[in-house]
C-alpha positions in Angstrom: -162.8 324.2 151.1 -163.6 322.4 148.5 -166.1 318.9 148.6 -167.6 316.4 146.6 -171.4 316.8 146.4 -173.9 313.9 147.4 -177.3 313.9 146.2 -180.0 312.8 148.5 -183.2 313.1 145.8 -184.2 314.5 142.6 -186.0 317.7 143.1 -189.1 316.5 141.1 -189.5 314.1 144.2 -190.3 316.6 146.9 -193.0 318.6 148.6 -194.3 319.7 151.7 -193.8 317.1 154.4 -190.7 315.4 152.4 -188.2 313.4 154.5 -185.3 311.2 153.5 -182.3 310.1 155.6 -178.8 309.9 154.3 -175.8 308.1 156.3 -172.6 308.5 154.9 -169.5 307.5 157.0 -169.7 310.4 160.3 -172.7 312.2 158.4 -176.2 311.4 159.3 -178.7 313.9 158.0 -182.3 314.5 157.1 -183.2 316.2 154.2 -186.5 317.7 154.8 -189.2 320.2 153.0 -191.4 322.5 154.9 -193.4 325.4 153.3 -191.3 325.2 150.0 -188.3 325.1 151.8 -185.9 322.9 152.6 -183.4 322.1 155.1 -180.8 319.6 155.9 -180.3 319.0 159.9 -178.6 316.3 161.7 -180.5 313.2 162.5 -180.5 312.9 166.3 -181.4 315.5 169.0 -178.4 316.8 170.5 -179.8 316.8 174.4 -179.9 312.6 174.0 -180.2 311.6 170.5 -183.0 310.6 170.1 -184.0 310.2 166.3 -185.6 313.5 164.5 -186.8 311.7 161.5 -190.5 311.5 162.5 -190.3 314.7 164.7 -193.3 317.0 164.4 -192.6 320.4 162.7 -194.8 323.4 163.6 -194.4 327.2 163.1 -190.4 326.6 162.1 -190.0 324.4 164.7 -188.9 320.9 164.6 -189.8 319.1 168.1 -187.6 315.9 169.6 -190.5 313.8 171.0 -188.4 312.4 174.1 -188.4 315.8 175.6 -190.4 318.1 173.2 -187.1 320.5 172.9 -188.0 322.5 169.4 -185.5 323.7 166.9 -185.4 326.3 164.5 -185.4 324.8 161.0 -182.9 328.0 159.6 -180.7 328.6 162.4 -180.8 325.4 164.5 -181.4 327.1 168.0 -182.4 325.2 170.7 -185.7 327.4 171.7 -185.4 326.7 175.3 -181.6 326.7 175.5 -181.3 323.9 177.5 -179.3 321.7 175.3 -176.7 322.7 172.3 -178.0 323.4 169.0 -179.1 321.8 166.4 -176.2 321.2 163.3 -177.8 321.9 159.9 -176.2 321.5 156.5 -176.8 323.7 153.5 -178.4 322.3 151.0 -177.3 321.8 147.0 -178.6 322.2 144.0 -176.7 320.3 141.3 -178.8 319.4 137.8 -182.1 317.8 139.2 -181.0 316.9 142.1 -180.8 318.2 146.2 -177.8 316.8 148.1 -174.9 318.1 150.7 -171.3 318.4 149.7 -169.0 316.2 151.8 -165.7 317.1 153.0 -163.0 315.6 154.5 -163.8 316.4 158.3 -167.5 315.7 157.8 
């Protein structure tokens, strides 16, 4: 299904530890860089959502601080399963810059 791609950042801006939020009508992501990589998860935890934005990250793991539930940064599994997983987007690459593409239903 086709989208429209939003950029978050130009790539020249990020590194290790990189975080920026982007709310766009329903979506509410972080774009984030760990180890050279990076991912783009939804902003709250899903057990109460409380906000992932300053959430520790250790060993591939982001960690809500409310309950210390961790996350896998590729696949979004809850690593105790006590609560549903964590949504992730794929991240763009369009000229210079890193976004998400947006569609209709996001």
């Amino acid at each position: 299904m086709p989208g429209r791609f939003q950029p978050i950042d130009k790539l020249i801006n990020l590194y290790d530890g990189y975080r920026k939020r982007l709310k766009i009508d329903q979506l509410d992501v972080i774009l984030l860089q760990e180890q050279g990589q990076c991912f783009v998860i939804e902003t709250r935890c899903p057990h109460q959502q409380h906000s992932l934005l300053d959430a520790p990250i250790s060993d591939g793991m982001i960690v809500c601080a409310l309950h210390q539930y961790g996350f896998d940064l590729l696949s979004g599994a809850n690593r105790e399963g006590l609560c549903n997983d964590l949504s992730r987007h794929e991240p763009v690459y369009e000229g210079n810059e890193i976004g998400v593409m947006i569609h209709d239903n996001d």
